[in-house]
MMTF fields as JSON, N, C-alpha, C and O atoms, coordinates in Angstrom:
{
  "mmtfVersion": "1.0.0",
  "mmtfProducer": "UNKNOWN",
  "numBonds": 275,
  "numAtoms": 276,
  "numGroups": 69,
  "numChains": 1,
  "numModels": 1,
  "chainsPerModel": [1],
  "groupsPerChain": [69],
  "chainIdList": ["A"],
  "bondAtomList": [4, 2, 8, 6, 12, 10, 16, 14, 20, 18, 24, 22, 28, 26, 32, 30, 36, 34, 40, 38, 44, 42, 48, 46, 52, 50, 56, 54, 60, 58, 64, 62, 68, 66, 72, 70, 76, 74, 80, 78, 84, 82, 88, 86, 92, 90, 96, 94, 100, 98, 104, 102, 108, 106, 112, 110, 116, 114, 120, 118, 124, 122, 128, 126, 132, 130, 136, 134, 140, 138, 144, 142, 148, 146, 152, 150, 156, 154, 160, 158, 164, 162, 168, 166, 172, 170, 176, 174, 180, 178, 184, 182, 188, 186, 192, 190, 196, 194, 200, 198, 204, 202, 208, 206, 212, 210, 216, 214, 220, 218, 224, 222, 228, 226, 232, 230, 236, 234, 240, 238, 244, 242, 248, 246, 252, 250, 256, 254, 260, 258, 264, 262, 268, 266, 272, 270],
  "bondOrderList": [1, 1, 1, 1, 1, 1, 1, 1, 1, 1, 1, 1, 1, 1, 1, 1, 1, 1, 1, 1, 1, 1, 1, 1, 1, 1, 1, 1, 1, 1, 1, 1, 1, 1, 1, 1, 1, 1, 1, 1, 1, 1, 1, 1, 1, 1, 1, 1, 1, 1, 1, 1, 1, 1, 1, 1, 1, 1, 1, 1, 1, 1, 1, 1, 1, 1, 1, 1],
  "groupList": [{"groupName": "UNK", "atomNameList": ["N", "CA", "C", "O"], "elementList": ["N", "C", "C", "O"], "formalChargeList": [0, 0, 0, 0], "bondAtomList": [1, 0, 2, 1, 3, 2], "bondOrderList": [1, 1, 2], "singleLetterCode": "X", "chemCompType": "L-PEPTIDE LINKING"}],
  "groupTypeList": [0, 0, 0, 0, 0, 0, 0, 0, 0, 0, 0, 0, 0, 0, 0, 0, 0, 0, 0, 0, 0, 0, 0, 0, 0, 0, 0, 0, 0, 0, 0, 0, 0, 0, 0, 0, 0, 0, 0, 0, 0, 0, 0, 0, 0, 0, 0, 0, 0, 0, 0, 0, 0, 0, 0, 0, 0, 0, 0, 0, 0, 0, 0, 0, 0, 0, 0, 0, 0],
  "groupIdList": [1, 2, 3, 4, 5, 6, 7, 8, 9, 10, 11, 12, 13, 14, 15, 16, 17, 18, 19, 20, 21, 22, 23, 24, 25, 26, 27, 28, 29, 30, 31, 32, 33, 34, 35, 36, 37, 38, 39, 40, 41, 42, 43, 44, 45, 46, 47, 48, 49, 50, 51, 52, 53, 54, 55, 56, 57, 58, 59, 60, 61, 62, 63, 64, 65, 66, 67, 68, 69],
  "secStructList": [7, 5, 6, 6, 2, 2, 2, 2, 2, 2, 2, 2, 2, 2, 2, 2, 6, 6, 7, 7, 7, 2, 2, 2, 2, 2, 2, 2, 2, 2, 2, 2, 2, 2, 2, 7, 1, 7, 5, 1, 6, 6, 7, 7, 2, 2, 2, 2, 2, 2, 2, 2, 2, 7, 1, 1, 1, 7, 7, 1, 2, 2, 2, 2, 6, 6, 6, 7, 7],
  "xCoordList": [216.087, 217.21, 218.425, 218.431, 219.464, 221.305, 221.316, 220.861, 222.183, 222.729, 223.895, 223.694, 224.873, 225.451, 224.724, 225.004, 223.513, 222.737, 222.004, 222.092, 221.23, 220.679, 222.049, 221.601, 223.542, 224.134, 224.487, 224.55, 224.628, 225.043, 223.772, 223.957, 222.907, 221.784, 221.574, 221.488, 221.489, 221.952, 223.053, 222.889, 224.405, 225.321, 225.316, 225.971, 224.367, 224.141, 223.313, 223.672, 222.256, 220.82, 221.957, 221.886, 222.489, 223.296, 224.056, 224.038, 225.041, 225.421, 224.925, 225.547, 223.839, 223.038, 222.564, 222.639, 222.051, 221.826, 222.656, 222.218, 223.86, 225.09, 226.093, 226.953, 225.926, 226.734, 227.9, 227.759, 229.187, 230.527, 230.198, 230.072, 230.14, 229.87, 230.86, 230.555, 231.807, 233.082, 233.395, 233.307, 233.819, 234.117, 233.035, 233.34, 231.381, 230.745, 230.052, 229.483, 230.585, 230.251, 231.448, 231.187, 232.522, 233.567, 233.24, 233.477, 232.569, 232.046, 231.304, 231.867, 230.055, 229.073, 229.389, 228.854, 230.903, 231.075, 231.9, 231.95, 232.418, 233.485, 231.963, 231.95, 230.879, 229.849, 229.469, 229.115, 229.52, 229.298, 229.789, 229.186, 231.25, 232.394, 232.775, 233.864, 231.938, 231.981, 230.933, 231.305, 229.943, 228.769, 228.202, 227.151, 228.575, 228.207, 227.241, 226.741, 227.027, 226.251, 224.613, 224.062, 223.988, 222.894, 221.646, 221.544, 220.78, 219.292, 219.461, 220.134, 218.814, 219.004, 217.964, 218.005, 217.28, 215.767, 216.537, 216.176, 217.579, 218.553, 219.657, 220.472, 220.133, 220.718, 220.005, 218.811, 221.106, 220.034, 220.693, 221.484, 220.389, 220.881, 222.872, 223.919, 222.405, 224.059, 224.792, 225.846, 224.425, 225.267, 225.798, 226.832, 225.106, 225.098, 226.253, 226.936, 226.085, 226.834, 228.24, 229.21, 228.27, 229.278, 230.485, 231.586, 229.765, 230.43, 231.131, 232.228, 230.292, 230.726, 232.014, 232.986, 231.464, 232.628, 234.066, 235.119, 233.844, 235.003, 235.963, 235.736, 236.94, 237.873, 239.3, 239.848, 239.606, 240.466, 239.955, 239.049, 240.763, 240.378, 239.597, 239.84, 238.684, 237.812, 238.462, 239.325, 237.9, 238.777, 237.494, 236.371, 238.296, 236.946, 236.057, 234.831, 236.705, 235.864, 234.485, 233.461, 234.34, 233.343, 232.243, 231.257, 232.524, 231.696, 231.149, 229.964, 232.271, 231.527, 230.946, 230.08, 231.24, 230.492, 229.034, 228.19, 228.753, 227.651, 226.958, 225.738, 227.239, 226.529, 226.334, 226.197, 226.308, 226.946, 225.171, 224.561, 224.412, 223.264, 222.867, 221.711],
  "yCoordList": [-64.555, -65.373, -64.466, -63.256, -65.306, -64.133, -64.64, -65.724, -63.432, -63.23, -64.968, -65.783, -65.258, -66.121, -67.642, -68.501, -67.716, -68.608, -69.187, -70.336, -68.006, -68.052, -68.109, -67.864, -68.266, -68.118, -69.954, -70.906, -69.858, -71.97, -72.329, -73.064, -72.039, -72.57, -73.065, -74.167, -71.406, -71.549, -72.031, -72.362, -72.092, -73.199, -74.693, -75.61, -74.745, -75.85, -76.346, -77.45, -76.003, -76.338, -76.009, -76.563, -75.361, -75.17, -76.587, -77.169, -76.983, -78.307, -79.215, -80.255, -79.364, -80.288, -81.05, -82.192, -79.636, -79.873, -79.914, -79.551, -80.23, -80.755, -79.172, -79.125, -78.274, -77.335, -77.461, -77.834, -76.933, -76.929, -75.775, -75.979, -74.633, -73.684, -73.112, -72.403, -73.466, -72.851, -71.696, -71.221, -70.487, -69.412, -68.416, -67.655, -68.77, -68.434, -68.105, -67.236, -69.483, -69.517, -68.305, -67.595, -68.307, -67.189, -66.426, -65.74, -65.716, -64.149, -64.22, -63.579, -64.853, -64.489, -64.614, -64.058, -65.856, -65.513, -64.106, -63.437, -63.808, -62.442, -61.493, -60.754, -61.63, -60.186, -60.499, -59.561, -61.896, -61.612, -61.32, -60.78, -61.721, -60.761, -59.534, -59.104, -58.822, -57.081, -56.765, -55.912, -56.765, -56.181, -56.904, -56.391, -58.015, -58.798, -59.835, -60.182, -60.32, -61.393, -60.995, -61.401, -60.403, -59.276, -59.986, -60.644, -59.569, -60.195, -60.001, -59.071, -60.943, -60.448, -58.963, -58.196, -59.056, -57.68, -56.227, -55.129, -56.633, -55.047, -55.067, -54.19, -55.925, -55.738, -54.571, -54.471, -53.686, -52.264, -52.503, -53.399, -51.899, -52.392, -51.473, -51.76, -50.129, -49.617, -50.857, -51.238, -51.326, -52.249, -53.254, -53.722, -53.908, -54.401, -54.013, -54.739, -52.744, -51.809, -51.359, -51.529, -50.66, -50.844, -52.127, -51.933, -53.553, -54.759, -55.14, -55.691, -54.742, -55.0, -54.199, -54.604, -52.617, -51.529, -52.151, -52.175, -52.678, -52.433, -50.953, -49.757, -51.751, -50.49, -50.161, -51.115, -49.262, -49.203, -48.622, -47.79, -49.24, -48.788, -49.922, -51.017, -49.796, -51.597, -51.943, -51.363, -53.476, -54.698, -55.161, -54.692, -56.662, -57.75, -57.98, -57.968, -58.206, -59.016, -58.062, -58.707, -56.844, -56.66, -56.493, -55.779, -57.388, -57.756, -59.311, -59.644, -60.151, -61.485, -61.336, -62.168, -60.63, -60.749, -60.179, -60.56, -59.18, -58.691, -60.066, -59.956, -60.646, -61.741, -63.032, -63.96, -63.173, -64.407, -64.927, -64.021, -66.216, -66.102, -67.648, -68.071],
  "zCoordList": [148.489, 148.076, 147.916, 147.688, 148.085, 148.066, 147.224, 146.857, 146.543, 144.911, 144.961, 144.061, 145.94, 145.676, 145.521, 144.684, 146.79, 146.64, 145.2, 144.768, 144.571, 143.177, 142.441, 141.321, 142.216, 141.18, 141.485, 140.708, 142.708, 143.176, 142.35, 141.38, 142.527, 141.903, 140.675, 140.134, 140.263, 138.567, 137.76, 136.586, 138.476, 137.474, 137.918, 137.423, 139.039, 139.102, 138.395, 137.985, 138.024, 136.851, 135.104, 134.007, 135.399, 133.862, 133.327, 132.242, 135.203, 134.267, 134.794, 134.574, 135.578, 135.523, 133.765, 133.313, 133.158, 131.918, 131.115, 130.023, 131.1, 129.984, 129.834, 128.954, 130.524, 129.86, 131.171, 132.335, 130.346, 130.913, 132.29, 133.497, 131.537, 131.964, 133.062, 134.022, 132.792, 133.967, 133.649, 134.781, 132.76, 132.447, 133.387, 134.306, 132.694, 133.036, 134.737, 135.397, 134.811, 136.575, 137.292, 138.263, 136.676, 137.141, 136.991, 137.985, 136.068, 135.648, 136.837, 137.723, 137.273, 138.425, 139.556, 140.515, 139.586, 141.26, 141.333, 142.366, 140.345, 140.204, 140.597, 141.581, 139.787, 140.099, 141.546, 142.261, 142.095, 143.482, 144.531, 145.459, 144.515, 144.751, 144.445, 144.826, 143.728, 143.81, 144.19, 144.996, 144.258, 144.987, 146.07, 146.454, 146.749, 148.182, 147.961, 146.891, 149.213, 149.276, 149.412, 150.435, 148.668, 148.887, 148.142, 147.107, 149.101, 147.97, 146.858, 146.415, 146.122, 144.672, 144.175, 143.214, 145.117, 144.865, 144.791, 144.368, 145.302, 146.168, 145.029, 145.314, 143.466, 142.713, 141.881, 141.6, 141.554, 140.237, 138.797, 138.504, 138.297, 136.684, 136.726, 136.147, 137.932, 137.895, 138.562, 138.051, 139.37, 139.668, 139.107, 139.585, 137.765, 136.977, 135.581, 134.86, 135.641, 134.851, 135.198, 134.46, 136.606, 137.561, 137.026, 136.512, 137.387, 137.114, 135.69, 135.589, 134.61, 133.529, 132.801, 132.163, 133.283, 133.16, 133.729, 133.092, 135.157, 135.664, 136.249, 136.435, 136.359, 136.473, 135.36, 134.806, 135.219, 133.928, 132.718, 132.672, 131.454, 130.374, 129.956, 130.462, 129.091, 128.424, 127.636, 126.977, 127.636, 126.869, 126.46, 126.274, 126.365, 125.9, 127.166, 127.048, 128.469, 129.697, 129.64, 129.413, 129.786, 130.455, 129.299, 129.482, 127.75, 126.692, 127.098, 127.113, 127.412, 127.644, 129.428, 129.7, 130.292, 131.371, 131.336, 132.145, 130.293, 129.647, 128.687, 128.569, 128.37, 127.736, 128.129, 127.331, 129.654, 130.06, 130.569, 131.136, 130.401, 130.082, 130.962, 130.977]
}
């Protein structure tokens, strides 16, 4: 399965079940837009880390893209 495929998926089952979930769905299409359209097996936790860091100095974003569930 592609990382974008499983994320359509998952905010789809999110508001399937009553949640808004728009912020959230932005955080994951934003992580799938930095690291590609890639199996999800081929995601590593740096990449993961990579995403949340960002680039710059830190703020709040890469606290709620770290908690986004």
């Amino acid at each position: 399965m592609t990382l974008v495929s499983a994320i359509e998926t998952y905010v789809r089952l999110k508001q399937s079940l009553g949640a808004v979930f728009s912020v959230d769905a932005r955080i994951l299409a934003a992580f799938a837009r930095a690291v590609g359209d890639v199996s999800v097996s081929t995601i590593t936790p740096e990449m993961c880390t990579a995403f949340c860091r960002g680039q710059g100095p830190p703020d709040h974003s890469g606290i709620r893209a770290h908690i986004v569930t």
